[in-house]
C-alpha positions in Angstrom: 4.4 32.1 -24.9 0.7 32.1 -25.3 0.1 33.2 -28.6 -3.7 34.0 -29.4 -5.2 31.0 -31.0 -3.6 29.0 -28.1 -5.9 31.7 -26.1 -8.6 30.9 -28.0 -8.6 27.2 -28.1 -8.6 27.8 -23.8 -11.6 29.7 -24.0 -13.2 27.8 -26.9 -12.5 24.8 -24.5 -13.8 26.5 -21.2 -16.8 27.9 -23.0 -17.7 24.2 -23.9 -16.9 22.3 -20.5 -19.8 22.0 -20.0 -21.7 21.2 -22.9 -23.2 17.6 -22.0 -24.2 18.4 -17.9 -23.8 15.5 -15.7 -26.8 13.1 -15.4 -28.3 11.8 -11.9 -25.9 8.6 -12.1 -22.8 10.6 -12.9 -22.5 10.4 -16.6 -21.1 12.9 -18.4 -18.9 14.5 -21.3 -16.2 17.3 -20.8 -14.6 18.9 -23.8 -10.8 18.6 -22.3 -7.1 19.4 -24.3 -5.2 16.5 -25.4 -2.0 16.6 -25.5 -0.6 13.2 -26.3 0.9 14.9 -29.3 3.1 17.6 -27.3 0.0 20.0 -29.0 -2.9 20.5 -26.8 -5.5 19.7 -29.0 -9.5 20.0 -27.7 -11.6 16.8 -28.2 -14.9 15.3 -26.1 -14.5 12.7 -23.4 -17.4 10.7 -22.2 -16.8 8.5 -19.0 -16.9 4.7 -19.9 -20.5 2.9 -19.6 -21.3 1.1 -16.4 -22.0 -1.8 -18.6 -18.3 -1.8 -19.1 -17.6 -2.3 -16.2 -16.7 -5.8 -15.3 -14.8 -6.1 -12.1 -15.0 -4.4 -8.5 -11.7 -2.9 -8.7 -9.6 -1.5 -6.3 -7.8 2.1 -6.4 -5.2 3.4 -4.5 -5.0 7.3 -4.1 -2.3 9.1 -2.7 -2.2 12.8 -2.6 -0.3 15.3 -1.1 -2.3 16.7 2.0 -5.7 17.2 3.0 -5.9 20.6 4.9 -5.8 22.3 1.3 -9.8 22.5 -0.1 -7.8 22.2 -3.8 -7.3 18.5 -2.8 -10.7 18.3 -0.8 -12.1 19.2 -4.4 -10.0 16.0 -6.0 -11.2 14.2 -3.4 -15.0 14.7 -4.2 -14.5 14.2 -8.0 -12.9 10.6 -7.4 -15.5 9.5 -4.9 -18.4 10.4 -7.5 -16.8 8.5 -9.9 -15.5 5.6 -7.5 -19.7 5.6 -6.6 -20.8 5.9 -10.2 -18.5 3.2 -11.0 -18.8 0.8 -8.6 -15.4 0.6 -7.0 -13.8 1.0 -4.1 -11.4 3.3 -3.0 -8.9 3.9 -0.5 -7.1 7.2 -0.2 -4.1 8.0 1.6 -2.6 11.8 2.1 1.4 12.3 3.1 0.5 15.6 5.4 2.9 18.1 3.1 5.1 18.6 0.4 8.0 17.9 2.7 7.2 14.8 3.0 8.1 12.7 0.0 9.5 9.8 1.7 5.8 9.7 3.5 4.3 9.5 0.1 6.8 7.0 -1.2 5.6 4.2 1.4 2.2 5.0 0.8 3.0 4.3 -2.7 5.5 1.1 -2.0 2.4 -0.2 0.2 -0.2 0.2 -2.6 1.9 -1.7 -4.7 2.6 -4.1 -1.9 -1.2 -4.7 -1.4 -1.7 -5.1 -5.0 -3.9 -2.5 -5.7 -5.4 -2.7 -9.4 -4.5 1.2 -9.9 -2.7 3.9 -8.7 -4.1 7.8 -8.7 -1.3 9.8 -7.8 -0.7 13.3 -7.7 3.0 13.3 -6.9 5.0 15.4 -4.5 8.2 15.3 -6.8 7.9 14.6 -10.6 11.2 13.1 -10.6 11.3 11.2 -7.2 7.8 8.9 -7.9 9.6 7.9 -11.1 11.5 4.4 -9.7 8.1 3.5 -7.4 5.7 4.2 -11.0 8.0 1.4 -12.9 8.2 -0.9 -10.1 4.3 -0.5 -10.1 3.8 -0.6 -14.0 6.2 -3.4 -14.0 3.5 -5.4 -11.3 1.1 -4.7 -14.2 -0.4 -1.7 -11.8 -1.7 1.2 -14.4 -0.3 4.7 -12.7 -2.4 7.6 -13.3 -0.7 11.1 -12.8 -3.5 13.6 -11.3 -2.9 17.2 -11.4 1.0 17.8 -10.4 3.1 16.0 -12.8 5.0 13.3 -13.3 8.1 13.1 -15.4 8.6 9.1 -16.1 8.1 7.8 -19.2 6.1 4.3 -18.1 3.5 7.0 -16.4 0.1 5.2 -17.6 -2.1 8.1 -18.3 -1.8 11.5 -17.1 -5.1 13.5 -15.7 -4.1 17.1 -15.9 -3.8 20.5 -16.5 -0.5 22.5 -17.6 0.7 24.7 -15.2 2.6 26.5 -17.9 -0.7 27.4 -19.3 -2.0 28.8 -16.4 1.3 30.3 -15.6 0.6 32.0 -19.0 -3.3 33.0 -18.3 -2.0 34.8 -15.2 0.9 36.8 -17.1 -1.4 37.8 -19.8 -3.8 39.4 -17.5 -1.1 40.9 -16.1 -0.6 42.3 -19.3 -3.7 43.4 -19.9 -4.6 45.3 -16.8 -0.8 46.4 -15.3 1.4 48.9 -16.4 4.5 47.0 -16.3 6.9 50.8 -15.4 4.9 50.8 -12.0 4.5 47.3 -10.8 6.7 45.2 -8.7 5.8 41.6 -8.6 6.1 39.1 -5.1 5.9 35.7 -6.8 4.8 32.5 -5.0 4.6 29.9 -6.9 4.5 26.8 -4.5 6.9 24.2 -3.6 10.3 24.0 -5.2 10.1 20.2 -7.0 6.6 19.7 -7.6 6.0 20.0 -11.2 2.9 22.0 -11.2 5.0 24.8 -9.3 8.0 24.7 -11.2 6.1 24.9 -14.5 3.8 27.6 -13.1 7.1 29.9 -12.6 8.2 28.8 -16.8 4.9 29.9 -18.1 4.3 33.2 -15.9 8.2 34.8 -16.3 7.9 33.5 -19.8 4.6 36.4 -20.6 5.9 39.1 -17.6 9.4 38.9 -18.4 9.6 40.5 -21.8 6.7 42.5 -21.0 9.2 44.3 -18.9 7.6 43.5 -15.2 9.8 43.2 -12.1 9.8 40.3 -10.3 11.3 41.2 -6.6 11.3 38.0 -4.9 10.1 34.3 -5.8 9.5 32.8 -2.1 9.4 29.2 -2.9 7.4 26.7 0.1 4.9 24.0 0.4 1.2 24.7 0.1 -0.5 24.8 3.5 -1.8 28.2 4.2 0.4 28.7 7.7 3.7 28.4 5.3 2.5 30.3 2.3 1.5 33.5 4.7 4.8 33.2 6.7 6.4 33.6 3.0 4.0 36.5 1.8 4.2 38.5 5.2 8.7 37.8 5.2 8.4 38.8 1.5 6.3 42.1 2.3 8.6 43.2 5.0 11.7 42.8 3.4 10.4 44.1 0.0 8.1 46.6 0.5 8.2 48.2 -2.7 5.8 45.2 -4.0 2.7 46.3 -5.4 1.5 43.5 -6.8 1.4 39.3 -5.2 0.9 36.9 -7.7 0.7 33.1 -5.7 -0.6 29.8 -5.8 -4.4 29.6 -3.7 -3.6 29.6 -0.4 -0.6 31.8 -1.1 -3.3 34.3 -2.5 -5.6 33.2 -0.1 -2.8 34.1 2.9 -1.7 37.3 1.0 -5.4 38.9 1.5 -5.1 38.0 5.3 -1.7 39.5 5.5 -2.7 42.5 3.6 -6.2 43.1 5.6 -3.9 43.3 8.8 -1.2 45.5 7.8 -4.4 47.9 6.5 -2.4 47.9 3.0 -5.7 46.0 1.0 -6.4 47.6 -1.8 -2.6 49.2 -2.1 -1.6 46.1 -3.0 -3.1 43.7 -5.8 -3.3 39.7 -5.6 -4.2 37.5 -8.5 -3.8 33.4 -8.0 -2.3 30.9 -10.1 -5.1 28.8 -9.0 -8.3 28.4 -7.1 -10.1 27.2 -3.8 -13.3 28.6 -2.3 -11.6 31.3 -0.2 -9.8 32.9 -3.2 -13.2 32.4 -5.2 -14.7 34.5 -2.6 -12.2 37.2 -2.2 -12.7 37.5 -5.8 -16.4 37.9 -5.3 -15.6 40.6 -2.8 -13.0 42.4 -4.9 -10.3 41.8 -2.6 -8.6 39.7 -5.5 -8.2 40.5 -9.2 -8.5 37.3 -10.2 -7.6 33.7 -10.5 -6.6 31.0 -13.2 -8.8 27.5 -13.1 -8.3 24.6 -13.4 -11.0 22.8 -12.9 -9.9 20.4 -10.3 -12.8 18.0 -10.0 -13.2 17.0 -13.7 -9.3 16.2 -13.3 -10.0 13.8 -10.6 -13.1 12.7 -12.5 -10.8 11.8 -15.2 -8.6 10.3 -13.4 -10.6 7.6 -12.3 -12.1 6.7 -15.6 -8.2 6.6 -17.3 -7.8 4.0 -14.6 -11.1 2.1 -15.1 -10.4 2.5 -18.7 -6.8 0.9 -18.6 -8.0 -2.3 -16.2 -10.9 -2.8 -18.7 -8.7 -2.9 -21.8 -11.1 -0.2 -23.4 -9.5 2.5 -25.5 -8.2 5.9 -24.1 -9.5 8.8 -26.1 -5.8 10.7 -24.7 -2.8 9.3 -22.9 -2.8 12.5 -21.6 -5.5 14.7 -21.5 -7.3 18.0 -18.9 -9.5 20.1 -18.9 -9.0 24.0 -20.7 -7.9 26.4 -18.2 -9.4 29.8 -17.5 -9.1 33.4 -16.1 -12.0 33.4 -14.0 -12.8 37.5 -12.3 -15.7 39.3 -10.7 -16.7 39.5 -14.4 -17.1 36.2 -15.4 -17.0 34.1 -12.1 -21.0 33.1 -12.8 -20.3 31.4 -16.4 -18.5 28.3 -14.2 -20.2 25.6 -12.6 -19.1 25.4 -8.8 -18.5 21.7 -8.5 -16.5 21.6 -11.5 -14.1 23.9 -9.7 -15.0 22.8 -5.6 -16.4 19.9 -3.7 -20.0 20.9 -2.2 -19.5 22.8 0.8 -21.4 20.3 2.9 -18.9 17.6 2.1 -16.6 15.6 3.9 -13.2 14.6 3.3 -13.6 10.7 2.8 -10.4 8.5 2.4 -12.3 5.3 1.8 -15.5 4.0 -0.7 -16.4 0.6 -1.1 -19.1 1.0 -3.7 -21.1 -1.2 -5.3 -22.8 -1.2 -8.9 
């Protein structure tokens, strides 16, 4: 469980994010938690010099899907750092989280092309595991972004623990929720993925013996259409639910469902994570609240693990994200948007040939 000075080092950690602001040509230094150790442990990480830099490399990304603005965000972070870097880019998206073999070719393909790295945030933690030694084996470093991966030859790991927000959203649970008179709907995202399955360990790990009642755990991918269909099913056939706990667009879907049954307000959401839309219905108190994970340093950090790797230069942490928050009404103003969320004026781009 989350035990206070675990607490502590998150918000010690969140408080310092952002210590060392970007410069105008993208240099910067996050505070992030290390956990190469199996302990997170919070130390500074400065994006390698430009003068480092040696070679024009090339950088496969595959992610999941596109229509969610979580991986809009991951998008943004990699293509200022691709820019910054002088790389180039190409980014490929399997259209769901039903659609590992999709994201398998994609990855076969990479490989195939002889890509010099491979940014990956993996549908299944387990199923990317025989593609991530073939591709290690080719002397291709693998970087894990956000979801997980469970192989061992994974080169570095860009991420944050899912458990620990899993944790941030039981505790404030705790906190604010009588546990006698709340009945939980739990959607925690695709069954497989990493991210979701360690989402559900670290929530029931702080509600459980609190003594809150979980009345369903809907399990689906995460495009908004699938997670409202699961919130609305879940509402109807449990209506005793007073509370929705969900991953974004699941919390994002559950405000929609909840504005047109005229129940808003009856009913409380809080999200595992955040996009813009669940930022706002926090804003507008529609939403108690939401965990962070800072989306676009992890993609930010992704790229330099990978730059790092192909230029032989140290890596301050194998494994390594930044601190997770709580972020409410209260303190949504102390976070820096475009740490969380691309700028809403940008584009999803799938291809950058940059040069230094």
């Amino acid at each position: 469980m989350l035990t206070f000075s675990r607490f502590m080092l998150f918000c010690a950690g969140a408080m310092m994010l952002f210590a060392a602001p970007a410069k105008a040509d993208g240099d910067w230094t996050f505070n992030v938690l290390a956990r190469d150790s199996g302990k997170s442990q919070s130390i500074k990480w400065t994006n390698i010099p430009t003068s480092k830099i040696t070679k024009h490399w090339k950088i496969c990304v595959l992610l999941p899907l596109m229509k969610n603005s979580y991986w809009v965000a991951g998008d943004y972070g990699m293509v200022q750092e691709t820019k910054r870097d002088g790389l180039s880019m190409q980014l490929f998206e399997a259209g769901g989280y039903q659609n590992l073999s999709t994201q398998l070719n994609q990855f076969d393909n990479c490989i195939a092309n002889k890509y010099d790295a491979i940014i990956i945030a993996a549908i299944s933690a387990d199923g990317v595991g025989p593609l991530v030694k073939k591709a290690v084996a080719a002397g291709i470093p693998v970087i894990d972004y956000a979801n997980g991966i469970n192989e061992p030859s994974t080169s570095a790991h860009a991420n944050v623990s899912f458990i620990d927000l899993g944790h941030l959203v039981g505790e404030f649970l705790k906190k604010t929720a009588d546990p006698a008179k709340t009945v939980i709907g739990f959607f925690p995202g695709p069954q497989g993925a990493n991210f979701s399955d360690d989402a559900v360990k670290g929530f029931e790990e702080v509600v459980k013996p609190a003594g809150f009642k979980i009345a369903v755990n809907r399990r689906g991918s995460s495009e908004l259409d699938v997670q409202l269909d699961l919130v609305q099913n879940a509402l109807q056939a449990y209506p005793e639910i007073n509370y929705i706990v969900a991953i974004d667009p699941g919390a994002q879907g559950a405000v929609t469902v909840l504005r047109n049954s005229r129940k808003l307000g009856k009913i409380k959401v809080a999200s595992i994570n955040i996009i813009p839309p669940v930022y706002q219905n926090i804003a507008d108190g529609v939403t108690e609240g939401s965990g962070v994970d800072f989306t676009v340093i992890q993609a930010k950090l992704a790229v330099d693990m990978a730059v790092r790797l192909l230029e032989k230069q140290p890596l301050p942490a194998k494994a390594a994200g930044p601190a997770p928050v709580f972020l409410t009404k209260e303190n949504m103003k102390d976070f820096e948007w475009t740490t969380m969320f691309a700028p809403k004026d940008f584009q999803a781009t799938f291809s950058v040939n940059a040069k230094k």
